[in-house]
C-alpha positions as CSV (number, residue, x, y, z in Angstrom):
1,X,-41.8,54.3,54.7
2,X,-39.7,57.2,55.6
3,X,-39.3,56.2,59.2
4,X,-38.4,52.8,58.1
5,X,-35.4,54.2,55.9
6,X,-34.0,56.6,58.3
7,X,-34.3,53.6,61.0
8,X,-32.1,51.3,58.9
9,X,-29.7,54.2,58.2
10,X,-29.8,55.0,61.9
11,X,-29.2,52.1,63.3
12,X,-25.2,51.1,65.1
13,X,-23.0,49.7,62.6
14,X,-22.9,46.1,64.3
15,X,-26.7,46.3,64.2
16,X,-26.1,46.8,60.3
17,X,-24.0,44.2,59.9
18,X,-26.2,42.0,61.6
19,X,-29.0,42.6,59.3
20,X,-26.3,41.8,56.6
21,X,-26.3,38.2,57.5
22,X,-27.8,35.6,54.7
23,X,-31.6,35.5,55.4
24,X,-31.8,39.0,57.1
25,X,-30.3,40.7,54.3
26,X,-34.0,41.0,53.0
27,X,-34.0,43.8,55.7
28,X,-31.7,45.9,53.3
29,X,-33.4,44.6,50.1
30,X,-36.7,46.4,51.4
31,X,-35.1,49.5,52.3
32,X,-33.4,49.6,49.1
33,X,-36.9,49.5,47.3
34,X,-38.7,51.8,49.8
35,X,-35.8,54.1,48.9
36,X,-36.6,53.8,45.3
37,X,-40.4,54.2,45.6
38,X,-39.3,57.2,47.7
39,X,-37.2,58.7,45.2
40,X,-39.4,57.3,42.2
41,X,-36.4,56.4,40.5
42,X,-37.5,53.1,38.2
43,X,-34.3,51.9,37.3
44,X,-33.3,51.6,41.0
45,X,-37.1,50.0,41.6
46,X,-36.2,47.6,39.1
47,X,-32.8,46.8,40.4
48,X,-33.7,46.8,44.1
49,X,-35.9,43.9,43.0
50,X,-33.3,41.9,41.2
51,X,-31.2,42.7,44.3
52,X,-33.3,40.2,46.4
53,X,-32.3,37.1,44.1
54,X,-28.4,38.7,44.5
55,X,-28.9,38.5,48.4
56,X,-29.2,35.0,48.5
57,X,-25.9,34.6,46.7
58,X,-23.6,37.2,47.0
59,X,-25.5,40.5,48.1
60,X,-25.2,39.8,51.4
61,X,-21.4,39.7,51.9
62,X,-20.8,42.5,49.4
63,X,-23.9,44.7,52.5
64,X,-21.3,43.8,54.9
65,X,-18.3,44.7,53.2
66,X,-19.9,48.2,52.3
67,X,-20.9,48.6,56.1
68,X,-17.4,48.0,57.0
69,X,-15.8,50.3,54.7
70,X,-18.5,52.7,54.6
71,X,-21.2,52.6,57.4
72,X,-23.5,52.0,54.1
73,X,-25.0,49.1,52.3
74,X,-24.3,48.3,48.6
75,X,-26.2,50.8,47.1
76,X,-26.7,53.9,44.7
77,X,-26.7,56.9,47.3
């Protein structure tokens, strides 16, 4: 679980944005609830789950917009 998170976060920014892209984005929807399991914060566990309905829709652009900005996805840090 760990090694999974630090990969995402490791990973080049065009790789990130990459995994951004519509039907990837379930990449960053996993580590965002891997990151809340790890932290066992519920409200985040809750709302990393809602996040993969938002990915389909308009989670995904606001991933790549963050990564641009911020080398970071969308996300509480």
């Amino acid at each position: 679980m760990d090694a999974y998170n630090k990969w995402m976060e490791g990973n080049p920014r065009w790789l990130k944005i990459v995994l951004c892209l519509w039907i990837l984005d379930i990449t960053w929807a996993v580590w965002r609830i891997l990151k809340a399991v790890a932290k066992k914060d519920w409200l985040q566990l809750v709302l990393a789950i809602l996040w993969i309905i938002a990915a389909g829709t308009v989670g995904w652009i606001l991933d790549i917009i963050w990564i641009l900005l911020f080398n970071y996805p969308f996300w509480f840090k």
